[in-house]
N, C-alpha and C positions, 0 to 999 in steps of 0.2 A: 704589849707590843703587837701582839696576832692581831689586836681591837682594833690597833692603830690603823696596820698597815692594810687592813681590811677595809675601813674607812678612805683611806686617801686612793684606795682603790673608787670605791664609787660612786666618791665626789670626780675622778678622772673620766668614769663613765657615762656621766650624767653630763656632761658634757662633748660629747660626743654628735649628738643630735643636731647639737646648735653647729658643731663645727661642717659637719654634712652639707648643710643649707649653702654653706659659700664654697663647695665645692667645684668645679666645671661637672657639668653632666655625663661627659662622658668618664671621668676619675668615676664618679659614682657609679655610674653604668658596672665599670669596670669592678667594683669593688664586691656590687652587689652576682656579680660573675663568679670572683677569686671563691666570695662568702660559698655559696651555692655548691662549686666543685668540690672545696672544702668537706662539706657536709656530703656531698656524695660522695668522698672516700669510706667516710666514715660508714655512709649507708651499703657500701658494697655494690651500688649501682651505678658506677661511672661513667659508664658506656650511653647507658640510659639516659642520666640526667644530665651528660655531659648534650646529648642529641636533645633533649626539650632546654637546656640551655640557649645551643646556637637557634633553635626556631624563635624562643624569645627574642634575642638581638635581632634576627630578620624580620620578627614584626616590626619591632622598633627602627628598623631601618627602610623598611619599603614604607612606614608613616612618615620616611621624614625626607623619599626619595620617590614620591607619588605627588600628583598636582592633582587637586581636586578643582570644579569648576569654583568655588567660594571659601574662603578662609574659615575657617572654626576649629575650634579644639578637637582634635583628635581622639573618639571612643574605639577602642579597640574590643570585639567581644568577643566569647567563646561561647558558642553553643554544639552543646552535648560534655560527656565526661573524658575530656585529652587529657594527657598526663598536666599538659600546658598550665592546668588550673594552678598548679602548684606555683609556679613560674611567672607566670604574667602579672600577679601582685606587685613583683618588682618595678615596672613600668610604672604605675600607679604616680602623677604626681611628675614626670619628665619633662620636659620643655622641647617644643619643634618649633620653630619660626615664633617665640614668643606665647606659645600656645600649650595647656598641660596636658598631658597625653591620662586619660582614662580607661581603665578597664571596667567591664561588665561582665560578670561571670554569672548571673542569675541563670537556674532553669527557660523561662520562659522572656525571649526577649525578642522585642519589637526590631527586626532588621533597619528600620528606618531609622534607629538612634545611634547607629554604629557607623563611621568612616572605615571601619577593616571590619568585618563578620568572616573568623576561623569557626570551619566547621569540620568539626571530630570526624562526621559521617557523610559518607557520600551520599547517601541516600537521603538527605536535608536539601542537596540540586535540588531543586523544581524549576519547574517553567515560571511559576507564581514567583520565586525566588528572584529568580533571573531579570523579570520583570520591575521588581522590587530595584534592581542592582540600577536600572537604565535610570527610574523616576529620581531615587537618591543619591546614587552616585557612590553605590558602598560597593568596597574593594573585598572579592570575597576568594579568601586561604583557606589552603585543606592542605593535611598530609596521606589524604586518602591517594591509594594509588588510582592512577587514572583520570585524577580531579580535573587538570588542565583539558585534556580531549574528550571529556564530556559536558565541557558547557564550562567550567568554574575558572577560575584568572589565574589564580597561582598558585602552585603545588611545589610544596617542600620534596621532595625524593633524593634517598639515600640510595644512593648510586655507588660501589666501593666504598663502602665505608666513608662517604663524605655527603655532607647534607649539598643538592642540587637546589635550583630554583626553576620550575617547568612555567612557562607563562604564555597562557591565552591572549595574543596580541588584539586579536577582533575583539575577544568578550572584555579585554578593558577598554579599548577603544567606543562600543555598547556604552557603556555605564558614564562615558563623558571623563574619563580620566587619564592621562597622562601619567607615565612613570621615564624616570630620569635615562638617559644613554648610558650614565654610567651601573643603575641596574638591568638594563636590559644587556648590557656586554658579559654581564657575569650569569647569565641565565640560556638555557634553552628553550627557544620560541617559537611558539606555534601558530603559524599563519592561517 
């Protein structure tokens, strides 16, 4: 009996996979959220990974609420060690305008393959960077404090206990990109 119902356990599992695929994106978004908090009761870090939770959805959301000059798949990357790493696998594989959204999490990674470059350190600004940002048109995120008023476009800040959005209006206006009215009404803007 234990054999059985152990079996028809995961033959129901193995199926699962297939049933994902015809999901809406956002059920899945969602799911792979529930999964996550889930797992951070059990880790005793709620607080924590409940905040690199929501930063993952606002990447996924300012990629799908940002106008780049030319259409392409959206690379999302990380460089340096953010808690994020953990987190942005989930993206991996999402759909924006018909297009799958990628992550790159390598050490060493070329700014020019990336539509969004999150960077862990503020100390990764450069002048050389910024430059980079104008030629390709990459959207660059920090949750370093200060990120926005020193040159970088958008900065996550926990404000009260609630994740903020800080946005460099000039330095993305720089880079030839546009982001939506209705993200720039939920954010603090810096002219």
């Amino acid at each position: 009996m234990y054999c059985v119902s152990s079996m028809l356990k995961n033959i129901r599992l193995n199926y699962i996979p297939i049933a994902l695929k015809f999901l809406p994106k956002q059920v899945l978004f969602g799911l792979v959220i529930v999964i996550n908090a889930m797992s951070g009761f059990a880790e005793g870090n709620n607080a924590i990974s409940r905040e690199f939770q929501l930063k993952t959805a606002y990447l996924f959301h300012l990629a799908e609420l940002a106008e780049w000059p030319s259409p392409s798949p959206v690379t999302i990357c990380l460089q340096g060690l953010s808690p994020l790493r953990s987190y942005l696998p989930a993206l991996e594989g999402q759909q924006i305008n018909g297009n799958a959204v990628h992550i790159r999490l390598d050490q060493q990674i070329d700014p020019a393959s990336c539509r969004i470059l999150f960077l862990s350190n503020i100390d990764a600004l450069s002048q050389g960077l910024n430059e980079q940002t104008k030629i390709h048109h990459i959207l660059l995120v920090s949750d370093a404090d200060g990120f926005a008023a020193q040159g970088g476009m958008v900065e996550f800040a926990m404000r009260e206990n609630k994740l903020k959005l800080v946005i460099n209006l000039p330095a993305v206006k720089q880079a030839g990109l546009k982001l939506s009215s209705k993200l720039l009404r939920m954010a603090e803007i810096l002219e």
